[in-house]
Phi, psi and omega in degrees: 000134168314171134355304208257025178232328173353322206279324208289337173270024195292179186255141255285314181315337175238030159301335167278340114003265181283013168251015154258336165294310155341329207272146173083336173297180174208131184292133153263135111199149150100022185092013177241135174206133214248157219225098173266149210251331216205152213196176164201171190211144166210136163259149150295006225247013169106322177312288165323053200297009173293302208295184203273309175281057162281332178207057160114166175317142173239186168302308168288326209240025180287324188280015151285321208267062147084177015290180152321112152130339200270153164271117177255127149220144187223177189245150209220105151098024169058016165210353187248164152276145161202158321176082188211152182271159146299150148224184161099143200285155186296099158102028160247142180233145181192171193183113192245120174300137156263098215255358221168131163185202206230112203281103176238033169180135194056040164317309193295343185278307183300014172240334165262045136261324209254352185067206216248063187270144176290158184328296176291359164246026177287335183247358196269067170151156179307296182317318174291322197287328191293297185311318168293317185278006165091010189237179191223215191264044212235313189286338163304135187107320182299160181258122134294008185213023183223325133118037174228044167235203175281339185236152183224113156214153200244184196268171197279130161301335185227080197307148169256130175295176175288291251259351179275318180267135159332135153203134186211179146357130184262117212251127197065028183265114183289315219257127120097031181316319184251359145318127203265036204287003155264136196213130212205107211290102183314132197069353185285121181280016173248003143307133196296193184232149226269152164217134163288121143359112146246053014183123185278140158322126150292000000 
């Protein structure tokens, strides 16, 4: 893995660590290429009952658990798609949810998927950002970082300092809800907006 990619393989336990580095990089496909404002981290690591891998591989959640670098996407609420780097050394699972960013290429495309949305919300929640860049369940599993998948992600045109991010409530999560494991660009208006966890009715 490149160099300036590195930090990604950090060990699982310091995902939240890399899903603040992560803010400002910026994912490319499909003629599109989104800026991220807003992010979230789940460990594998037996801790996490948020996460997908809490509790050990599945058919689904294998591909957390590494290599560094692979796209985990999945499907939610039986209708959205969504959005996650893998991290963490190969049999540690970890995964930073891409929750929110900033369309800095390819407008006209992300608008003609996305219709006729003000700026700031063409990317703004994980399903929309998955629907602007144009990919689907196809891209699961593929490297974001060698370039021989649908997705490229590079490093930030506009590095975000520490002290500009956020960190809060982890959003629609039944389990480990208030871990503050969402991280986010103070002020950026295409970051989404907290819905706290509600428990569906019997």
């Amino acid at each position: 893995m490149d160099r300036g990619l590195s930090f990604l393989s950090a060990p699982a336990s310091a995902v939240p660590e890399t899903a603040k580095r992560l803010l400002g990089w910026e994912v490319s496909a499909n003629g599109v290429t989104v800026r991220l404002t807003e992010v979230e981290a789940y460990a594998g690591t037996g801790e996490d009952a948020a996460s997908h891998a809490h509790r050990g591989p599945t058919p689904r959640t294998q591909v957390m658990f590494g290599p560094a670098g692979r796209a985990y996407v999945y499907f939610v609420f039986g209708m959205h798609w969504c959005l996650n780097v893998v991290c963490g050394p190969e049999g540690e699972a970890s995964a930073v949810l891409l929750r929110a960013g900033e369309v800095i290429g390819g407008v006209d495309v992300a608008r003609e998927r996305r219709g006729d949305a003000p700026a700031r919300e063409l990317a703004r929640g994980p399903a929309r950002l998955v629907k602007t860049l144009g990919i689907g369940p196809d891209a699961n599993g593929t490297s974001m970082v060698d370039g021989s998948g649908p997705l490229r992600l590079g490093p930030p045109s506009r590095p975000v300092p520490p002290d500009a991010v956020e960190a809060g409530p982890r959003v629609g999560v039944a389990g480990a809800h208030d871990i503050p494991w969402r991280f986010w660009i103070s002020g950026d208006p295409t970051v989404s907006a907290y819905r706290r966890h509600s428990p569906r009715k019997r």
